[in-house]
N, CA, C and O atoms as a MOPAC input file, in Angstrom:
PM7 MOZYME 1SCF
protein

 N      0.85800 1    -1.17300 1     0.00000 1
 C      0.00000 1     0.00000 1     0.00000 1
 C      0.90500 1     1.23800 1     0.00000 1
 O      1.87600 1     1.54800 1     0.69000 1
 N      0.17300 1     1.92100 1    -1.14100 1
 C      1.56500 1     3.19500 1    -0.93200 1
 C      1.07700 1     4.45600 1     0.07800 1
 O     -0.13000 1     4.57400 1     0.29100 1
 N      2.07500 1     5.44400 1     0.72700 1
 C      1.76400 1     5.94800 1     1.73900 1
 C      0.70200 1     7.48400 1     1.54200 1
 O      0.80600 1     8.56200 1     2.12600 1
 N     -0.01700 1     7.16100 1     0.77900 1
 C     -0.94000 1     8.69800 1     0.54700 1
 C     -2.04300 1     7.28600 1     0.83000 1
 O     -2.44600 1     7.22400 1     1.99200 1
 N     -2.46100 1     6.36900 1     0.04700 1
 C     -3.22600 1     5.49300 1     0.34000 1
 C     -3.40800 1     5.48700 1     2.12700 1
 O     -4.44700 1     5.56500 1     2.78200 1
 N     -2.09300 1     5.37500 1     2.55900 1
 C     -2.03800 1     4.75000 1     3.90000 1
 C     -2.54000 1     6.14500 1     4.85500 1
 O     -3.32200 1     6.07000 1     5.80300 1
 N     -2.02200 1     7.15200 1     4.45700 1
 C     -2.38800 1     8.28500 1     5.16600 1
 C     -4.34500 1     8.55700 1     5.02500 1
 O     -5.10600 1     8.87400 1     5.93900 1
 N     -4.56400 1     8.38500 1     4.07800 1
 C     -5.75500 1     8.14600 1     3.81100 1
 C     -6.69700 1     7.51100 1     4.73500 1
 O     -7.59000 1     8.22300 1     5.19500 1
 N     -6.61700 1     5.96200 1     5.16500 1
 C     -6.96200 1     5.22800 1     6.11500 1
 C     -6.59600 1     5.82600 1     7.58600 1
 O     -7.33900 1     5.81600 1     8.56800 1
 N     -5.32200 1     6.33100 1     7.50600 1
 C     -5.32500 1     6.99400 1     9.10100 1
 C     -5.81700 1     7.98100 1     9.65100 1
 O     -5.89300 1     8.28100 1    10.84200 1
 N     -6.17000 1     8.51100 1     8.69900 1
 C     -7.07600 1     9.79700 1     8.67900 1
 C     -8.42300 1     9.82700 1     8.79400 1
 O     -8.97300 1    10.88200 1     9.11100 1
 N     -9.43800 1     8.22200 1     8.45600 1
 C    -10.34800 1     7.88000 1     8.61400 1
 C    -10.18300 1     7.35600 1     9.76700 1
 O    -11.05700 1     7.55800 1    10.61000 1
 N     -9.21400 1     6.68200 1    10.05000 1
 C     -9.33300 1     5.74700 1    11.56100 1
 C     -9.03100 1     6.67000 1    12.40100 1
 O     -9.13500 1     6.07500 1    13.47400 1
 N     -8.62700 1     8.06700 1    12.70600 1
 C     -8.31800 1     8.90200 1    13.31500 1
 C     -9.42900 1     9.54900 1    13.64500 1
 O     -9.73000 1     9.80300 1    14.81100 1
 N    -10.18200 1     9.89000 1    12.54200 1
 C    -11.51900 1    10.44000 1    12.52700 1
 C    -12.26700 1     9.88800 1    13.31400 1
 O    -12.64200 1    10.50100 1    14.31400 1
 N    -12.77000 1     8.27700 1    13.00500 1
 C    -13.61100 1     7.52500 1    13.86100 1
 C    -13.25600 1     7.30100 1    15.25600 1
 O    -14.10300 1     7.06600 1    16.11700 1
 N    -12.07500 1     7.37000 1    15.46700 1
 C    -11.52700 1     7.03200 1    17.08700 1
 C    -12.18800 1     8.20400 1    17.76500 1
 O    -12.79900 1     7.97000 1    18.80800 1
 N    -12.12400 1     9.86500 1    17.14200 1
 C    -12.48100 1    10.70600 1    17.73900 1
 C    -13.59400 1    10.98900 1    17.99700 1
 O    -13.91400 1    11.88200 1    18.78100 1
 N    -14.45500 1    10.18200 1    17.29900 1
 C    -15.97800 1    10.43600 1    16.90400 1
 C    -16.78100 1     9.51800 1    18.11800 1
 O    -17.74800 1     9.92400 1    18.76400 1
 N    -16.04600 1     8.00900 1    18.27400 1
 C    -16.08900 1     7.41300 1    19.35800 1
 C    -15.84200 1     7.98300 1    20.89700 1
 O    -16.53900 1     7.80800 1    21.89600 1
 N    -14.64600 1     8.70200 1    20.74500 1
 C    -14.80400 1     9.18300 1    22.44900 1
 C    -15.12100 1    10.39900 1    22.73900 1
 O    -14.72700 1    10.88300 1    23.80100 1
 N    -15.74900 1    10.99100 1    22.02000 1
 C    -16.59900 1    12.10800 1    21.87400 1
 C    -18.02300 1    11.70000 1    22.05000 1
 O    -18.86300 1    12.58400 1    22.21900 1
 N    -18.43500 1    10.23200 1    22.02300 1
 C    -19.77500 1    10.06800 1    22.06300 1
 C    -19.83800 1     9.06200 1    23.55500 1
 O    -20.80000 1     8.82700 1    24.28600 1
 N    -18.45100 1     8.61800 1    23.64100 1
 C    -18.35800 1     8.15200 1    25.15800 1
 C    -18.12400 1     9.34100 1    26.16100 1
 O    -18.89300 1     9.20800 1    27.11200 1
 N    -17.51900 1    10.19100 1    26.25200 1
 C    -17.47600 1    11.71100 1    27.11000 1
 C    -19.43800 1    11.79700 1    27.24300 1
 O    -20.18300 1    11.93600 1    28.21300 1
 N    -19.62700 1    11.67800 1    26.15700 1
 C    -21.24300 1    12.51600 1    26.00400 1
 C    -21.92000 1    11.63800 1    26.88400 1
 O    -22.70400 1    12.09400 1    27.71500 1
 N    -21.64800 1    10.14900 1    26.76400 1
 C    -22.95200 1     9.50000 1    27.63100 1
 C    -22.54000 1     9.21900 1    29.18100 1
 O    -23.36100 1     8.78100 1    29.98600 1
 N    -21.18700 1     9.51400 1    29.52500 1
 C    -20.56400 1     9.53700 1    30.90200 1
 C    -21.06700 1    10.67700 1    31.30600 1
 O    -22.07700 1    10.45400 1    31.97400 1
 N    -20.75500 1    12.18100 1    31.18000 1
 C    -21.27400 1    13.34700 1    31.03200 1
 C    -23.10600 1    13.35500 1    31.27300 1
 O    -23.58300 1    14.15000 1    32.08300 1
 N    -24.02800 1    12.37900 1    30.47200 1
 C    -24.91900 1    12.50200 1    30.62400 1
 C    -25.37000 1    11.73600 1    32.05800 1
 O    -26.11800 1    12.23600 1    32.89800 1
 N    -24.85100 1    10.63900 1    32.12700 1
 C    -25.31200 1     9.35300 1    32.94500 1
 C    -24.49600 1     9.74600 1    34.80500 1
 O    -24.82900 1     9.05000 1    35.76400 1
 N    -23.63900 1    10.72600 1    34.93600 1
 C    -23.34100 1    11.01400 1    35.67200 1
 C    -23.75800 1    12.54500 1    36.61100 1
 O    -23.61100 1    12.78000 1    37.81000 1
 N    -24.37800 1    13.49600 1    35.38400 1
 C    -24.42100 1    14.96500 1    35.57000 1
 C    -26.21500 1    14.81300 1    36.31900 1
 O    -26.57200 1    15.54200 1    37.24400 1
 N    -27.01300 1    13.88500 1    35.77200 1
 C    -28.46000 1    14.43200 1    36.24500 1
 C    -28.35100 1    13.09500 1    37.87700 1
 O    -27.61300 1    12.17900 1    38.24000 1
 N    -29.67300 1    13.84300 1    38.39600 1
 C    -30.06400 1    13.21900 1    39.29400 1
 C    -31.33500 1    13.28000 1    39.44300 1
 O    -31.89500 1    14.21000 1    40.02400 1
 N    -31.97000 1    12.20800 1    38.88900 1
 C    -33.49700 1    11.99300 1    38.09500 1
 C    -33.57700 1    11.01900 1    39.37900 1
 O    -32.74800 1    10.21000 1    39.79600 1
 N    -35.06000 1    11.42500 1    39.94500 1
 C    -35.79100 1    10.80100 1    40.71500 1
 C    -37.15900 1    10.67300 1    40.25000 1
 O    -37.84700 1    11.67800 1    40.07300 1
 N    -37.68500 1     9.26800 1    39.99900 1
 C    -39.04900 1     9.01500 1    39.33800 1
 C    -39.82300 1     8.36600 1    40.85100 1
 O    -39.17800 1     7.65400 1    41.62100 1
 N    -40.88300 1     8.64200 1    41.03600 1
 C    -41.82800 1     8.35700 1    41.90900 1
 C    -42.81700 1     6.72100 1    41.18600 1
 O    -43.32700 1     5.73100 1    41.71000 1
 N    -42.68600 1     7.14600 1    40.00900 1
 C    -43.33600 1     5.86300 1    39.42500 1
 C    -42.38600 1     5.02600 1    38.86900 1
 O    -41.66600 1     5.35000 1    37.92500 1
 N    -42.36300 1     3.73700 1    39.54700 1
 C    -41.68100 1     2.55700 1    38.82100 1
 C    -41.16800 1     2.29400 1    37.54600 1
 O    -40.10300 1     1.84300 1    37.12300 1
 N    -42.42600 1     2.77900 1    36.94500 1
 C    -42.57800 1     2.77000 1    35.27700 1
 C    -41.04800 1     3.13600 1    34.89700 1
 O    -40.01100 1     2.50200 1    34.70300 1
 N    -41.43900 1     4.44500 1    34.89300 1
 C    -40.52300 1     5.45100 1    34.34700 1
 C    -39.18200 1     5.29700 1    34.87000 1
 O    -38.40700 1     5.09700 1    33.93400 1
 N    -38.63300 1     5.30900 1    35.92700 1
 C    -37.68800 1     4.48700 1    36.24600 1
 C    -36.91100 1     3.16300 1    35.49700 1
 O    -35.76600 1     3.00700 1    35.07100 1
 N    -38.03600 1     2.34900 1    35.55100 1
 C    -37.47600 1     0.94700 1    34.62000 1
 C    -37.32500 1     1.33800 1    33.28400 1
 O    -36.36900 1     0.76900 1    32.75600 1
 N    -38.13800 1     2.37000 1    32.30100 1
 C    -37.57500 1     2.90400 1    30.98100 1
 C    -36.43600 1     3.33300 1    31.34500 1
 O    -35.47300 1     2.63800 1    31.02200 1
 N    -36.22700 1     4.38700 1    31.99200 1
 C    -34.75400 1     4.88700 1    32.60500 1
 C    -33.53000 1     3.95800 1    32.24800 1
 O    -32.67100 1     3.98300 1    31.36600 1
 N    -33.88500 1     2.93800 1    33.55700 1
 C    -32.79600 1     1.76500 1    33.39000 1
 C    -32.51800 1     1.26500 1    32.03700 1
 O    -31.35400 1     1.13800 1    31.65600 1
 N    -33.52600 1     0.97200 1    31.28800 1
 C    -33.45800 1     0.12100 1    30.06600 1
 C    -32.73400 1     0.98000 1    29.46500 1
 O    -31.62000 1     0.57600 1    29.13000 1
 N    -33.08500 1     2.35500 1    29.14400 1
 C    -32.55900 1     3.11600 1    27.96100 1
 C    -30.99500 1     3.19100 1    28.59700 1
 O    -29.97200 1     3.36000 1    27.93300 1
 N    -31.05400 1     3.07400 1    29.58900 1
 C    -29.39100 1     3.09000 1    29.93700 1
 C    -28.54900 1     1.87800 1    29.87300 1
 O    -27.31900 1     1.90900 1    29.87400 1
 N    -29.34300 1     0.70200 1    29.81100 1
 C    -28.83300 1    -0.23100 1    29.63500 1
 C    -28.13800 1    -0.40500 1    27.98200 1
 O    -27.00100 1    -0.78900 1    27.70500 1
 N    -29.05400 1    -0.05300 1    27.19600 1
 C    -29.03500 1    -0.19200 1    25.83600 1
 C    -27.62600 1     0.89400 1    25.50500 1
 O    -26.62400 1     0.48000 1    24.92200 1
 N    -27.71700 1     1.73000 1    25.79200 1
 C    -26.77500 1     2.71000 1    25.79000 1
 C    -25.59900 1     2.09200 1    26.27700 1
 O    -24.66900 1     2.29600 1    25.49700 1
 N    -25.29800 1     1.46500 1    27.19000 1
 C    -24.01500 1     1.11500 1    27.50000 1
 C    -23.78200 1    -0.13800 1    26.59200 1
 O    -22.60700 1    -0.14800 1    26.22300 1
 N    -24.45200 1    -1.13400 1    26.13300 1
 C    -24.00400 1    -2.20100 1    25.27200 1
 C    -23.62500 1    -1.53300 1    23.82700 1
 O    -22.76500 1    -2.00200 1    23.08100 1
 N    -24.49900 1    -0.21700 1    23.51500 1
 C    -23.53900 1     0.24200 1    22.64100 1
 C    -22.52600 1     0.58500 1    22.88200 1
 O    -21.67800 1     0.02400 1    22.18900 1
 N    -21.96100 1     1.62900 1    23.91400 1
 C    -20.52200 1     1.98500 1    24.36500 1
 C    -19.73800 1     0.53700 1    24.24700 1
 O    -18.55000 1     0.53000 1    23.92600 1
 N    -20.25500 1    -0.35400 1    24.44400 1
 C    -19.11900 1    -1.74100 1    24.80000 1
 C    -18.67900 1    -1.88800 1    23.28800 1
 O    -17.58300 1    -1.89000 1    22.72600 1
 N    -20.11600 1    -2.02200 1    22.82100 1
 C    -19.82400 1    -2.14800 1    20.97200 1
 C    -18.42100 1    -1.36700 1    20.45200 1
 O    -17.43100 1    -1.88600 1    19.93600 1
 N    -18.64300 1    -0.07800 1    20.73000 1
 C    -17.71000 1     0.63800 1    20.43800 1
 C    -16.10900 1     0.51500 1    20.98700 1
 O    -15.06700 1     0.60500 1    20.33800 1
 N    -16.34700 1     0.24300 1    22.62200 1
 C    -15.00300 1     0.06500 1    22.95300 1
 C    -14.42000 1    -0.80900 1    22.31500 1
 O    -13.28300 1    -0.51400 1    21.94700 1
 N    -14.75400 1    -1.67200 1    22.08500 1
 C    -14.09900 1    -2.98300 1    21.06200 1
 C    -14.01000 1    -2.25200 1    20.09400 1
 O    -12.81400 1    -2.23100 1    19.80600 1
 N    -14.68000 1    -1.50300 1    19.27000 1
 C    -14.34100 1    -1.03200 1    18.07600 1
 C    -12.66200 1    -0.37600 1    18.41800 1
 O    -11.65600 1    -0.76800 1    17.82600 1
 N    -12.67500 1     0.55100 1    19.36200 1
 C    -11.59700 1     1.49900 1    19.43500 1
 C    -10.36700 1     0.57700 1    19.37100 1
 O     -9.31400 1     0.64100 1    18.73700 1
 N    -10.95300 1    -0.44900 1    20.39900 1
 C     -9.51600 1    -1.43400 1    19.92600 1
 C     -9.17600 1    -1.96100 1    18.80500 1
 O     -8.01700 1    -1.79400 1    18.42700 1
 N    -10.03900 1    -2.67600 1    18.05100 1
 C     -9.71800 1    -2.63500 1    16.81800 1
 C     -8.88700 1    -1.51000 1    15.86600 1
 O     -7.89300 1    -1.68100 1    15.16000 1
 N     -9.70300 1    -0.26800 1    16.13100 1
 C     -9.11200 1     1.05500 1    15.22400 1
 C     -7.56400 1     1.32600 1    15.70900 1
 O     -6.71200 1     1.59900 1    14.86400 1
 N     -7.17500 1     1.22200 1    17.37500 1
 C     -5.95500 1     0.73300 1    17.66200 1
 C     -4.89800 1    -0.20600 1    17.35300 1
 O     -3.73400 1     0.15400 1    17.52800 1
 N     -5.11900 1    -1.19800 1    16.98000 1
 C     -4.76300 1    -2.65400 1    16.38700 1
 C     -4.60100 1    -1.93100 1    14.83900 1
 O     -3.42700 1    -1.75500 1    14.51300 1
 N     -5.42400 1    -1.57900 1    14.04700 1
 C     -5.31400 1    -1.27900 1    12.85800 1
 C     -4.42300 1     0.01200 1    12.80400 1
 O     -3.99800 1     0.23100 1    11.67000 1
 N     -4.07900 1     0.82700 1    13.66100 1
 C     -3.12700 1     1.70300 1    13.43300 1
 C     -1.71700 1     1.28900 1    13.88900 1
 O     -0.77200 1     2.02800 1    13.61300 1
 N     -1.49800 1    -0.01500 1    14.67100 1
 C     -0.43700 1    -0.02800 1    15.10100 1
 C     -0.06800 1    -1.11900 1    13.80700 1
 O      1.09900 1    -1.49500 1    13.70100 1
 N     -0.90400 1    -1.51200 1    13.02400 1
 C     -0.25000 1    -2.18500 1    11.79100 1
 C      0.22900 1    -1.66700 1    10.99200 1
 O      1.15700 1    -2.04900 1    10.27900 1
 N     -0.45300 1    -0.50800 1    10.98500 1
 C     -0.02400 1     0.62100 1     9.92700 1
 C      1.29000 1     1.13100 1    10.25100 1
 O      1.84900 1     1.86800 1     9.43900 1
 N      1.94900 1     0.76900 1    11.54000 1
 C      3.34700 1     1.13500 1    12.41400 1
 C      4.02300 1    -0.09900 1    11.68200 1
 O      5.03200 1     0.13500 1    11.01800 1
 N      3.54900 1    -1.37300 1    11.75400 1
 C      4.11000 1    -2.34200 1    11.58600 1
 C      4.93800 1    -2.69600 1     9.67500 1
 O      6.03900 1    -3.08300 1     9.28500 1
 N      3.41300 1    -2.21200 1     8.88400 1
 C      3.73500 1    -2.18000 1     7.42500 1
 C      2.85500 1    -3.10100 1     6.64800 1
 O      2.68900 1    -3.27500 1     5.44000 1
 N      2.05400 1    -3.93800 1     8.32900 1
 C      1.18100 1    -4.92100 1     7.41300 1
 C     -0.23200 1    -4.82900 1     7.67000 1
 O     -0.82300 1    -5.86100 1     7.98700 1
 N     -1.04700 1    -3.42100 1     7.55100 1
 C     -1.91800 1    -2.94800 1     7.10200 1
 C     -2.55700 1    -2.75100 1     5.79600 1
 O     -2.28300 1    -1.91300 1     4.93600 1
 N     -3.67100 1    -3.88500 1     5.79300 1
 C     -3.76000 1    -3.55300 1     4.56700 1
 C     -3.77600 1    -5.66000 1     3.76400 1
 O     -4.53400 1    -6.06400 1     2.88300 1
 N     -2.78600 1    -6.41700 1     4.43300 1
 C     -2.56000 1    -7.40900 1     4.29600 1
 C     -3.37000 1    -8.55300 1     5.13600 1
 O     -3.64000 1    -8.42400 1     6.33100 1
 N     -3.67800 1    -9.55500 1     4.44000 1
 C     -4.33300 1   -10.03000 1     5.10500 1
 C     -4.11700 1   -11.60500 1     6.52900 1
 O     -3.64100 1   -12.67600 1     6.15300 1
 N     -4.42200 1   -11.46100 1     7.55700 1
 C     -3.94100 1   -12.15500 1     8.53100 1
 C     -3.58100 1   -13.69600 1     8.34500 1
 O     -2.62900 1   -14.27200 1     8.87200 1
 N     -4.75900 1   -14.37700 1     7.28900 1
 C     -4.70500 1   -15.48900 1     7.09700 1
 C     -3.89200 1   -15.76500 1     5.83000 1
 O     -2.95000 1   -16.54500 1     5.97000 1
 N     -4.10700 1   -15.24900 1     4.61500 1
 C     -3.15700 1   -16.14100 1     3.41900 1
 C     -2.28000 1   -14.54300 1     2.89700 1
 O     -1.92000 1   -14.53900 1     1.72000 1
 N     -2.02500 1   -13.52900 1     3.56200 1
 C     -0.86800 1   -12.72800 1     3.14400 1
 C     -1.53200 1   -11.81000 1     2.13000 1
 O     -1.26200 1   -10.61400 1     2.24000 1
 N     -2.26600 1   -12.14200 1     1.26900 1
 C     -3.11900 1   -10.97300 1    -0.06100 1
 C     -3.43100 1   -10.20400 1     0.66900 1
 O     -3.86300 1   -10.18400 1     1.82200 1
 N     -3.14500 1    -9.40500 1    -0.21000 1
 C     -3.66400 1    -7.56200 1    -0.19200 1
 C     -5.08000 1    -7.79800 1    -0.15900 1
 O     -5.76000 1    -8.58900 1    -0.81200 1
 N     -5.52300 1    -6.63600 1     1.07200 1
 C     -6.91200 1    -6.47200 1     1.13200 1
 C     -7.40100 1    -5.69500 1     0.07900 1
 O     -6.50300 1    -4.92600 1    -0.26200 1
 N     -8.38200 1    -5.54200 1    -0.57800 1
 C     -8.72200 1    -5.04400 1    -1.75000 1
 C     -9.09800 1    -3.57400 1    -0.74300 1
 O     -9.01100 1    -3.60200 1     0.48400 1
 N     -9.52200 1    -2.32600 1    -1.53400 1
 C     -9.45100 1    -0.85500 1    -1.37500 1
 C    -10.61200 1    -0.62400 1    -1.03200 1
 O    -10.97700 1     0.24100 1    -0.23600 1
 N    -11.49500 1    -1.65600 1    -1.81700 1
 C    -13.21400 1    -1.34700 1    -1.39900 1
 C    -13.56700 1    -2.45200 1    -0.23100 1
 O    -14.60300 1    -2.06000 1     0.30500 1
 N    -13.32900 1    -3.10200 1     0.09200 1
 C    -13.42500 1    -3.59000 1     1.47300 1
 C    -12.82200 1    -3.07400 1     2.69800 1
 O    -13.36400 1    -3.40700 1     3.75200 1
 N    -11.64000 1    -2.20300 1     2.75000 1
 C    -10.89100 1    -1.67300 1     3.78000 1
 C    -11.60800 1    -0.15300 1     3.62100 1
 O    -11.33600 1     0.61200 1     4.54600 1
 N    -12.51600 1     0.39500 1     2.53300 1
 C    -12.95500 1     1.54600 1     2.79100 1
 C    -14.27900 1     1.41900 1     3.46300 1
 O    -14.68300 1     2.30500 1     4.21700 1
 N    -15.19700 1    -0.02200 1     3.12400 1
 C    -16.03900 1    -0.56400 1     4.11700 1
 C    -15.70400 1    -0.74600 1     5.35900 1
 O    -16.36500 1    -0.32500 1     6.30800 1
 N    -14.90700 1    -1.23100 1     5.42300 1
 C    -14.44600 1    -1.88600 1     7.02400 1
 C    -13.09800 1    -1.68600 1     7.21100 1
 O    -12.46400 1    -2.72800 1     7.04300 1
 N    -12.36300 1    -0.64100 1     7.52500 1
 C    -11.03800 1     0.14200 1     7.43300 1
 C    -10.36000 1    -1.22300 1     8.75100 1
 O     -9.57200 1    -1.92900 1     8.12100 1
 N    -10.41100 1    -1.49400 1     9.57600 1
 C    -10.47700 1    -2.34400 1    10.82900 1
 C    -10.07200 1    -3.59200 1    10.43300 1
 O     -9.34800 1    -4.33700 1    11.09400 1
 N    -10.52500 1    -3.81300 1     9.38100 1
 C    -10.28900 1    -5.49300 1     8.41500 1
 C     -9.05700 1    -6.34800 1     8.62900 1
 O     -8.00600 1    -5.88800 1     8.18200 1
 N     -9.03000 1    -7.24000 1     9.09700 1
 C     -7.95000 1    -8.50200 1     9.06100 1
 C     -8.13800 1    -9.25000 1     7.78400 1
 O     -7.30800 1    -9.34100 1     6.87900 1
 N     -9.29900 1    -9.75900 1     7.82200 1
 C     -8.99200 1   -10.74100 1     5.91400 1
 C     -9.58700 1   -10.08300 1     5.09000 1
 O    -10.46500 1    -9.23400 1     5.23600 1
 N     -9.01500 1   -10.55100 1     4.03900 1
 C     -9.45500 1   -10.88200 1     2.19100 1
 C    -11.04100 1   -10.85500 1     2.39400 1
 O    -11.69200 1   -10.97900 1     3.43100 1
 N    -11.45900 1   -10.65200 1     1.06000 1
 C    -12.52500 1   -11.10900 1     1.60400 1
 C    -13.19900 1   -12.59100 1     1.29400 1
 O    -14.27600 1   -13.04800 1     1.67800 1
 N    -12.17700 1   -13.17000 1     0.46400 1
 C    -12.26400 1   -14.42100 1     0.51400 1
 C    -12.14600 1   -15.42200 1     1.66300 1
 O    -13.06000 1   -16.24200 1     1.74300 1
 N    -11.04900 1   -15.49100 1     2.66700 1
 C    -10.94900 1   -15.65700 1     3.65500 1
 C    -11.76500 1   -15.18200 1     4.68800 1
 O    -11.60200 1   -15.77700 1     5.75400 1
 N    -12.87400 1   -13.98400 1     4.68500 1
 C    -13.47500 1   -13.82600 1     5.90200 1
 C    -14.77800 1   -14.59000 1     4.93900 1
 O    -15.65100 1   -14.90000 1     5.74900 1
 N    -15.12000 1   -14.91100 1     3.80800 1
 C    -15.66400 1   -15.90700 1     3.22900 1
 C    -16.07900 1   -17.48700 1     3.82200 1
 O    -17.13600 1   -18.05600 1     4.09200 1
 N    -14.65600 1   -17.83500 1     3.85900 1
 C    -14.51100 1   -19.05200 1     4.39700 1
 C    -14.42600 1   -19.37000 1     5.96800 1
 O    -14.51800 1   -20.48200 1     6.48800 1
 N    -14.22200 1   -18.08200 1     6.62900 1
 C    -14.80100 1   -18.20100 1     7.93100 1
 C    -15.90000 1   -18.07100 1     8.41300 1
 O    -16.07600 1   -18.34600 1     9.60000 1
 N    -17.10200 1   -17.53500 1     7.47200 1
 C    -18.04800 1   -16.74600 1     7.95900 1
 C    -18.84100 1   -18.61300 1     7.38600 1
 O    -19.79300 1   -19.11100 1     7.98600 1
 N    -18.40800 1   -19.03600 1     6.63100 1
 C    -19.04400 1   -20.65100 1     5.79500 1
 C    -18.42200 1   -21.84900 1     6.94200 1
 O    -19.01300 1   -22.90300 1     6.70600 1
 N    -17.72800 1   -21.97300 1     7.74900 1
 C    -17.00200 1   -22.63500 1     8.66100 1
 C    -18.27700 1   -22.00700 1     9.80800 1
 O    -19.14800 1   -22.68300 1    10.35700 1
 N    -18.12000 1   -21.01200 1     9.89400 1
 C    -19.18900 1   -20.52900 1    11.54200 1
 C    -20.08200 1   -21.15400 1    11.62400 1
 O    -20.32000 1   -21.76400 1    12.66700 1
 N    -21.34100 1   -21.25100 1     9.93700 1
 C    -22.26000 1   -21.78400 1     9.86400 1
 C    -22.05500 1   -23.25900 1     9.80700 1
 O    -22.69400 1   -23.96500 1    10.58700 1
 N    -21.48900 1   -23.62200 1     9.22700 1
 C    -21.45300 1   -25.41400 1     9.32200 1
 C    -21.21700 1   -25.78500 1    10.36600 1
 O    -21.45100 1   -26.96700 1    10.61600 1
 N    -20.65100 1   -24.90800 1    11.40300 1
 C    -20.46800 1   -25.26900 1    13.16900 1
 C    -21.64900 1   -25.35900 1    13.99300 1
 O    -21.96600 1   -26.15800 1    14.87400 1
 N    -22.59900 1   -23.69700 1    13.18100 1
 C    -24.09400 1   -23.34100 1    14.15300 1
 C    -23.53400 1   -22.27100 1    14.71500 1
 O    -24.35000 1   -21.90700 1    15.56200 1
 N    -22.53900 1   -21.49700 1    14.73700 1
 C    -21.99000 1   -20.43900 1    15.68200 1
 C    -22.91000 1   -19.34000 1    14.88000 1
 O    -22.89600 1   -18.15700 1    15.22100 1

């Protein structure tokens, strides 16, 4: 991958990292700043839920960040871009889908056909 390509991707994965803890500040910030007292149960248990839901996204994301971490420290390494299992270059339109990408997409092919013949 040549390095305007590569700057390219870091600049997206840079982007998204920031976009991520800018939206984790926001829901710490939110979930910490009020002090909501509901008299009715109800409303309360929406409370909880919507906060529940909210944090399994944050988790979603923290894993993401690691990933976007992992994918920049490859980009340190030189093998960004390459793929984990048989060495081919990740194609340009799959890493602009999924910048984060470990395989081909042949190989995440044959894993995603292995999951199912397992039941996973």
């Amino acid at each position: 991958m040549d390095k305007e390509t590569q700057a390219l991707f870091k600049e997206i994965l840079t982007r998204r990292l920031n976009e991520l803890f800018s939206e984790a500040e926001k829901t710490v910030a939110g979930m910490t700043d009020t002090e909501e007292t509901f008299p009715d149960p109800t409303d309360r248990a929406t409370l909880e839920s919507d906060r529940n839901f909210i944090l399994r996204i944050r988790d979603r994301e923290r894993k993401l960040i690691m990933k976007i971490r992992e994918a920049m420290q490859r980009m340190e390494d030189g093998t960004f871009g390459l793929c984990e299992v048989c060495g081919d270059d990740i194609g340009i339109d799959r890493l602009m889908a999924r910048p984060v990408t470990t395989l081909c997409i042949e190989c995440k092919r044959r894993q995603e056909a292995n999951e199912r013949a397992r039941g996973l």
